[in-house]
Structures are given as C-alpha cells and as structure tokens.
LUMTI-260660 format. One record per residue (C-alpha): residue in one letter; y, x negated, z negated. Coordinates in steps of 0.5 Angstrom, whole numbers, padded with zeros to 4 digits, always signed. Each point is the difference from the previous one (the first is absolute). Last residue first. Layout:
<banus>
aYXZ;...
</banus>
This chain:
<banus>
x-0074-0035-0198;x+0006+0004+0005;x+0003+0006-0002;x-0001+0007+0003;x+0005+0002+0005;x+0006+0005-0002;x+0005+0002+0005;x+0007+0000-0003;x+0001-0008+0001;x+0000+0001+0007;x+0007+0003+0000;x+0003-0005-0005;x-0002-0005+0003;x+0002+0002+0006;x+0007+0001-0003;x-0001-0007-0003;x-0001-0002+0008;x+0006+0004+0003;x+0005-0004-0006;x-0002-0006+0001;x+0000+0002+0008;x+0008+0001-0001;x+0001-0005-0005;x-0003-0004+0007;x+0005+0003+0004;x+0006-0002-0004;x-0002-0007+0000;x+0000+0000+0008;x+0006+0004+0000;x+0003-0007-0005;x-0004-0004+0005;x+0004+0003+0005;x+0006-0001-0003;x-0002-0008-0002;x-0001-0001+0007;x+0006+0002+0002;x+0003-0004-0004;x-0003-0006+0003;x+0002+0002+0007;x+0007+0001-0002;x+0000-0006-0004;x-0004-0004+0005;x+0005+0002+0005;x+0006-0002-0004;x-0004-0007+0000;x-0001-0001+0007;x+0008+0001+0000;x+0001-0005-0005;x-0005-0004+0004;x+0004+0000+0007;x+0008-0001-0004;x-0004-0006-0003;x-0003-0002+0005;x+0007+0001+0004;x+0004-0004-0005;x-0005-0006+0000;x+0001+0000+0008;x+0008-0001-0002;x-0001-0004-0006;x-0005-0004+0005;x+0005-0001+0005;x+0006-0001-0005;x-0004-0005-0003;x-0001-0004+0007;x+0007+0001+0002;x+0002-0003-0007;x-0005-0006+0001;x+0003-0002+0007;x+0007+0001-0001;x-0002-0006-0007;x-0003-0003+0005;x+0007+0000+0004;x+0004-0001-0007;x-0004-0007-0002;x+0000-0002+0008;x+0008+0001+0000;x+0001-0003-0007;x-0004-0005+0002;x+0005-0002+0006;x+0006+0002-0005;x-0001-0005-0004;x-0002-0004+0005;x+0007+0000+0003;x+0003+0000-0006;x-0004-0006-0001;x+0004-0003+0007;x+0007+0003-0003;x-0001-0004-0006;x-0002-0006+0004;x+0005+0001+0005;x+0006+0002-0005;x-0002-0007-0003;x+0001-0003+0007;x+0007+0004+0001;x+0001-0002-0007;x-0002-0008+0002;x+0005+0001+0006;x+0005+0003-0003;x+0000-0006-0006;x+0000-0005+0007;x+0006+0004+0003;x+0003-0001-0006;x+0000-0007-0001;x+0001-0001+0008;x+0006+0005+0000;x+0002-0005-0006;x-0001-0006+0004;x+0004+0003+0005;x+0005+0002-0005;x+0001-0008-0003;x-0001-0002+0007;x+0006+0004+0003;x+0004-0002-0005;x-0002-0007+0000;x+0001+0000+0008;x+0007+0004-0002;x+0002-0005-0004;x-0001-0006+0005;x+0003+0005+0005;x+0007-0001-0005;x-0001-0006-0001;x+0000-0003+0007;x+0004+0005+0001;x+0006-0004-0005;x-0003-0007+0003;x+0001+0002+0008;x+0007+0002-0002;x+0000-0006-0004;x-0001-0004+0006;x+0004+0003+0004;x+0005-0001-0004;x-0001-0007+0000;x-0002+0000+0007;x+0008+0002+0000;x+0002-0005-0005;x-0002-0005+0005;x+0001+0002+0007;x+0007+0000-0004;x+0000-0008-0002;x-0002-0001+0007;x+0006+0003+0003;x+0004-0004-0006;x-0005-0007+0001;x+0005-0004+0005;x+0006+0003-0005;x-0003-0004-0006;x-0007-0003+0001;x+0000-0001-0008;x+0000+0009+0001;x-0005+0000+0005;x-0006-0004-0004;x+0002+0004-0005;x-0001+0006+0003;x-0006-0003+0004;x-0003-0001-0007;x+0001+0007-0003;x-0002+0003+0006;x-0007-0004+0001;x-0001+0002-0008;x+0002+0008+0002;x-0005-0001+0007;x-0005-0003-0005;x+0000+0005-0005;x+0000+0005+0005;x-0007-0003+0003;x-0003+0001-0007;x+0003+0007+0000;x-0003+0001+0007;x-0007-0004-0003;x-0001+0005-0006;x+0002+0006+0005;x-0005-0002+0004;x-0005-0001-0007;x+0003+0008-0001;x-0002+0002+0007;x-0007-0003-0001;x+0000+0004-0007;x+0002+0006+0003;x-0005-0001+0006;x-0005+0000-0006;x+0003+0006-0004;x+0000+0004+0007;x-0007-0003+0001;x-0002+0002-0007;x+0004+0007+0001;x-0004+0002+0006;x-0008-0002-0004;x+0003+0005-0005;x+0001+0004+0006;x-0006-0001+0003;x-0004+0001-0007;x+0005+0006-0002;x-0003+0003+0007;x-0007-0001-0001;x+0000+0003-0007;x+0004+0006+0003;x-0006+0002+0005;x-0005-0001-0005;x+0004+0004-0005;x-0001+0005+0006;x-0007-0001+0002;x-0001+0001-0008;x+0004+0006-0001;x-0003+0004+0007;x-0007-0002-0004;x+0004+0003-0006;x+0002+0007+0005;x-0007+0000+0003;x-0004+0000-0008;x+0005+0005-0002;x-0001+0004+0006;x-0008-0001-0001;x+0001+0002-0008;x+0003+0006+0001;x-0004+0003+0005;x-0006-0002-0005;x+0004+0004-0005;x+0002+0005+0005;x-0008+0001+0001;x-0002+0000-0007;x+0005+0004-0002;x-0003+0005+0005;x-0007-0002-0003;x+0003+0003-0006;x+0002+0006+0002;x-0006+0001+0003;x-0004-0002-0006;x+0005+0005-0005;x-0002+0006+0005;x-0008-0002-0001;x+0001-0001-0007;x+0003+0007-0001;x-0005+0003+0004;x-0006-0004-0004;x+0005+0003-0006;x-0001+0007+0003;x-0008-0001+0002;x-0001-0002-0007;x+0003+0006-0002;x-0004+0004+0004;x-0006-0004-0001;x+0001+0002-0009;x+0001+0007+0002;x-0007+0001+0004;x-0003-0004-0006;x+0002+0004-0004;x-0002+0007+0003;x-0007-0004+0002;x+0000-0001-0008;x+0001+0007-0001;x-0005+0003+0005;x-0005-0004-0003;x+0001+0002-0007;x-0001+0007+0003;x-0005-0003+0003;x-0004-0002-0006;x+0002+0007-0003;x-0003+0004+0005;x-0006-0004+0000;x-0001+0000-0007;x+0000+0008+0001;x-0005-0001+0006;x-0005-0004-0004;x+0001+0005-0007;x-0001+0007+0006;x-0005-0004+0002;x-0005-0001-0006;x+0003+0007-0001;x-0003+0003+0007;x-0006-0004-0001;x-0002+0003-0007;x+0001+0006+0002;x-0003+0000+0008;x-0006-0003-0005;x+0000+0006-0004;x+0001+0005+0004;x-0006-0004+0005;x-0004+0001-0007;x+0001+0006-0001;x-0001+0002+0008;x-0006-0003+0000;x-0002+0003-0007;x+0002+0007+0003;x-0005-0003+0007;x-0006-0001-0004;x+0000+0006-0005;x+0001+0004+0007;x-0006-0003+0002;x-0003+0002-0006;x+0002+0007+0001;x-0003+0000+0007;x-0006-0002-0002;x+0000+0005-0006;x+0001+0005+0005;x-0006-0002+0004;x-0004+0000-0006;x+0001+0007-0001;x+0000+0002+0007;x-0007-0002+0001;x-0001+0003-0008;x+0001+0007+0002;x-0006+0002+0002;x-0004-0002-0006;x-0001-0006-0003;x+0005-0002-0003;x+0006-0004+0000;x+0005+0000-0006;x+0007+0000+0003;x+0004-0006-0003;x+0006-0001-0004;x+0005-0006+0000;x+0003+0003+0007;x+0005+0005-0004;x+0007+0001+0004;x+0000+0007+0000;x-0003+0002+0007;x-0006-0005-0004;x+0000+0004-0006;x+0000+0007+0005;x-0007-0003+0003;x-0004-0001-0006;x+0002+0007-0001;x-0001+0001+0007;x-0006-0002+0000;x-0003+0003-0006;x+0003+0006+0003;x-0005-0002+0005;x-0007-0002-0004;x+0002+0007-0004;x+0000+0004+0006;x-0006-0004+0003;x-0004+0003-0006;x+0003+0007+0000;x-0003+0000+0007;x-0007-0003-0002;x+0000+0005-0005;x+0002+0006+0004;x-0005-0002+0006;x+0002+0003+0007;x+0005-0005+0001;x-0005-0006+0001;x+0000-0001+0007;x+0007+0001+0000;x+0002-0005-0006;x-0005-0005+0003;x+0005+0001+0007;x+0006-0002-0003;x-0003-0005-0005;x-0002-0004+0007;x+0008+0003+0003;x+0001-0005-0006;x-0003-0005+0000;x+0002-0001+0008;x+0008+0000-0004;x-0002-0004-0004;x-0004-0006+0005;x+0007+0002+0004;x+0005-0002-0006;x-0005-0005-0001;x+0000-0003+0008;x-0004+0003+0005;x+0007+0004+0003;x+0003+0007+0003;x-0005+0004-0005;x+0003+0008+0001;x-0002+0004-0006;x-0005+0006+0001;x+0003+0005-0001;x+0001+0004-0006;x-0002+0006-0004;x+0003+0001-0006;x-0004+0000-0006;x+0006-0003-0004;x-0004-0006-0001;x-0001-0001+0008;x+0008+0002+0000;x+0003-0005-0004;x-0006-0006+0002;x+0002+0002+0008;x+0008-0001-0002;x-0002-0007-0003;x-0004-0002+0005;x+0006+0002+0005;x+0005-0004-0004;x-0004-0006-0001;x-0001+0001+0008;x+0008+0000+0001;x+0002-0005-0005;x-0004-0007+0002;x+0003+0003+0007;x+0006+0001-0002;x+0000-0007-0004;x-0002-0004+0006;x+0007+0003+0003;x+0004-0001-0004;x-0003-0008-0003;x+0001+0000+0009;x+0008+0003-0002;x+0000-0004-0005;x-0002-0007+0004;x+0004+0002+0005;x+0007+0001-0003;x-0001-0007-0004;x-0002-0004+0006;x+0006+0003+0004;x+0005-0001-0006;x-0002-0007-0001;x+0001-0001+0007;x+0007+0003+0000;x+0002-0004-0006;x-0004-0006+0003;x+0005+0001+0007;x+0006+0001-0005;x-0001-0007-0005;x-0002-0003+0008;x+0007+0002+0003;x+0004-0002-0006;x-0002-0006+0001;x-0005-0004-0006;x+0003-0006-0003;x-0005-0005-0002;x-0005-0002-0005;x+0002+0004-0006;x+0002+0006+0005;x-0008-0001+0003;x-0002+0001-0007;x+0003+0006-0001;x-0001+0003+0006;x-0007-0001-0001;x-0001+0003-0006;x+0004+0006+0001;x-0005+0001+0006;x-0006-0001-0004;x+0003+0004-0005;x+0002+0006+0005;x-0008+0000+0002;x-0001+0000-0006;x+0004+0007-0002;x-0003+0002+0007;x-0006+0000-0003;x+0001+0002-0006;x+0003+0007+0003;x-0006+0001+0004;x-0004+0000-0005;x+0005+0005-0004;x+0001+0004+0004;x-0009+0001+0002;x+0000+0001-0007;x+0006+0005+0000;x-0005+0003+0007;x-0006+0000-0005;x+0003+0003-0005;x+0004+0006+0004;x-0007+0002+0003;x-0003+0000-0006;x+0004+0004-0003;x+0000+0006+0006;
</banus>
C-alpha cells in the first residue's frame, strides 16, 4: 500500500535526522576536545563505536514505531477500500487507545452503522459517497498532500472524518518538525563543516610549526653535542694546564732552594778568599819584614867585610862568614821578592774572586728575586688554572645534562608531531563525515519538501 511506504519513509527520515544529530552532537564534541587536548586513539574508536550503537538503535526504535504507526494505517486503509467497494469486511483489530486506536474504533463504529443501514439504497449510496470521499481525501495524503482536510458531517462518517483530519494535523506537525530539523541539521553541519575546515588548516599550520620546531632542537641538541665534546676536551687541557703549572710551580721552588743553596756557598767562599786575601796580606807584611831584616843582614855583611879586610889575615875567616851571610842575604831578598809578588798576585786574584764572587752573589740574589716572583707567578697561575678546571668540569656538566634535555625534549616533540598529526587526519575524517551528514541532511530536505503543508499565517 502507498500509505504504508510513506509513513515508513517518514519514519526514515525521522530517524535518520535524528541519528544526523546525534553524529553532530558527536562531531561537536570530538572536535572541540581535539582543541583542548589531544584525544587517544582508543577514545576517537570507543566514541565511534558508541556513536554507531547510539545511531543503529535510535533507527531501529524509529523502524520499529514507524511499523507500528504504519501497520493500523494500512489496515485502516484496506478497511476503507473494501467498505467502499462494498466488500464485506471484518471488523478491524484496535490494538491502542491512542488517535490511530480512536480511528480505527471510529471506524468499526462506521462499520457497524453501515450494516444497520444497508438495507436502504439511499443511505447506502450515501455512505458510498462519504467513502469514496475519504479516500479521495485519502489518496491526496498517500500522495504527499497534507494541506487539505476531510469535510466533517454529520452523518456517520463524520467521527472518521474527523479522526483522519487529526491524524493529518499530526502529520502536518511532525513534517514541519522534520523541515525544521533538516534545516537546522543544514544549518549546523555548514556552521561545522567552516569550523572544522579552519580547524584543519590551523592544525595543519600547527603540525609545520611542531616539524620546525623539531628541526630546529635537533640541531640544538647536535651543537649542544659539539660543546659538550668541546667543554671535556677543554677541561682535559684544563687539568694538564693545572698540571703543568703545579710542576712549574715545584721545578722553581727547586730553583729557589737551589740558588739559595749557591748564594750561600759563594757567600763562604767569598768570605774564604777574604781570609785568604788577608792571610796574604799577613804574609806580605811578614815578607815586608824578612826583606827588611834581609837589608839588615846584607848592611851587617857589608860592614863585617870591611871590618874584616882592615883586620888583614885575622879577619879572612871572618871575611868569609861575611860573603856568605851576604849570600844568604840576597838569596833571602831575591825570595823575599819573589813571594812578595806571588802575595800580590795571589791578592790581585783574590780580590778579583772576591769582586766576582760579589757580582754572583748579586745575580744570584736577583735570580732569587725573579725566581721568587716566578714562583708566584706560577702559584696564581695554578689557582687561576685550578679555578679555571673547576669551571669547565661545571660547563661540561651542565653541556652534558643540557644535551640530555635536549636529546629528551627532541623526542618529546617528535612524539607531539605524531600525535598532532594524527589529530589533523582524524579531524580531517571528521570534516569528511560532517560533508557526509551535509549532504544526508539536504537530501532530507529534499524528501520531506515533496509533502505539501499549508502555509503558517
């Protein structure tokens, strides 16, 4: 029957604008979660189940009430046919006290008027008219008509009359309910349909920026690498430097002691050759007075000589004692001379030793002196480089715990990546299932805009 087909397309469609939105409800939700935070895959497939479950069982309960709206309109229909082709028919089953039930009594009421009033030929044509009437009114609604209405009268007919005009103003208001739900699934799914689209290309910008990002700690994370392999290197210069400067440091204390050691030995052998140029000069004065005393003896010769030759043959013995004391004396001079000139030459060099020995001594005690700064020098050097140490192990620390955040943080962001790429595809299959209900919802539109209401005022 027609009548059945159209009430189970209406059903359809109701039920299918109301799975429609429910989707957008859904569609709504996941996507401003996604704006929020970043939903697992897990949850998008424990919605999508839900969502189809929710949908299956909302058409199948819009099947079901839809079978049963259609089944007593069917009947109704059927009983009308065959009354008015003057079939004799059962009385038709009233399952509900609802309008359809109220109908149906209505008509079993017709049913039995019409058969208490058969046997007129007048009043029998008559309710023949008021029928095919009815299904002419009928006919307009199986065909999509609902701005036209059964004139009620005031015979039999009229209870059924008036129950199908009700049940037609019912089906006025649920069309322009379904109308009006088509166009606000329409509405909404374009208004979302814009939101998701922009919300694509935000996250599509996003994912570009996440990959850039990405680059840009990776290549961070490398130079930190290359400053963290730089920082040990130099704190192993460092440590050698500090090293080097501890040694330097011994090696001219070592210097020190040892000039200290020479200084003090040239000082007693300086003070050694100023006893030797005085014990000279002790020998030259005794020398003095061997020559002196060598004059004498040469003056005592002379005048025993000459004391010796007026004494004639008496004094030759003595005259020789004479000559040879003589001898003796110039021997005494001639050494005399001699050691006298070794005295001075042992002076001259003594005094030369003492003079250089001095000057040693002076460099010595400016070698010392620069030695001593040296040392110094090399003292702060070695606290400077052991501060120095010091720092650089603390830069390579941090380089090397700089270099593990970032080594952590660029993987952290590649993750971001994969997950804010995952996000823009499944807002992308969420987009796609929104033109999806667009393009349902103006179907919808389609279909209910062949029935045919009459116009508010």
């Amino acid at each position: 029957m027609q009548l059945k087909s159209i009430q189970v397309k209406i059903t359809f469609w109701v039920g299918l604008s109301l799975a429609i939105m429910g989707a957008i409800l859904m569609g709504h939700f996941a996507i401003s979660t996604k704006s929020g935070t970043t939903i697992s895959a897990s949850l998008l497939w424990q919605q999508g189940v839900l969502f189809l479950l929710l949908t299956g069982a909302m058409i199948g309960i819009c099947w079901y009430l839809a079978g049963r709206l259609a089944r007593p309109l069917t009947a109704a229909a059927r009983f009308a046919e065959d009354l008015a082709n003057g079939v004799s028919t059962e009385k038709v089953s009233v399952t509900s006290s609802d309008e359809i039930g109220q109908l149906l009594s209505a008509m079993n009421s017709m049913l039995e008027n019409a058969e208490s009033l058969v046997q007129s030929e007048e009043k029998r044509n008559a309710l023949q008219g008021s029928i095919i009437q009815l299904l002419e009114q009928v006919s307009n609604v199986a065909q999509g008509d609902l701005s036209r209405e059964v004139i009620v009268k005031g015979d039999f007919a009229g209870t059924l009359a008036d129950s199908f005009n009700y049940m037609i103003s019912e089906l006025r208001r649920v069309i322009k309910q379904v109308q009006e739900m088509s166009e606000q699934v329409a509405k909404t799914s374009s208004s979302t349909q814009s939101t998701t689209t922009s919300l694509v290309q935000e996250t599509q910008a996003q994912t570009d920026q996440v990959i850039q990002v990405t680059k840009a700690i990776e290549e961070m994370a490398t130079s930190i690498q290359r400053v963290t392999e730089n920082a040990v290197l130099s704190a192993t210069v460092a440590q050698q430097s500090l090293n080097n400067a501890k040694q330097g440091t011994e090696a001219v204390q070592n210097t020190i002691e040892g000039m200290s050691r020479i200084r003090g030995q040239v000082q007693e052998t300086s003070k050694k050759l100023k006893r030797l140029g005085e014990s000279s000069q002790e020998i030259g004065e005794i020398v003095q007075i061997i020559g002196s005393i060598s004059k004498r003896t040469s003056y005592l010769a002379l005048n025993a000589a000459i004391q010796a030759a007026e004494a004639g043959a008496a004094g030759h013995g003595f005259s020789v004692v004479a000559e040879e004391i003589e001898r003796l004396a110039k021997r005494s001079a001639d050494a005399t001379k001699s050691i006298n000139n070794l005295v001075k030459t042992i002076q001259i060099g003594a005094n030369e030793a003492i003079s250089a020995m001095e000057e040693s001594t002076r460099e010595v005690v400016d070698g010392s002196h620069l030695a001593n700064q040296a040392g110094k020098a090399l003292t702060e050097i070695e606290a400077v480089s052991g501060r120095l140490a010091e720092l650089i192990a603390s830069i390579s620390q941090a380089s090397t715990e700089q270099s593990q955040s970032s080594t952590a943080v660029s993987s952290a962001m590649a993750q971001i990546s994969a997950i804010t790429q995952r996000t823009s595809d499944n807002i992308k299959q969420s987009n796609a299932s929104i033109q999806n209900l667009a393009t349902l919802a103006d179907e919808l539109r389609s279909s209910v805009a062949s029935f045919k209401v009459p116009q508010r005022r």
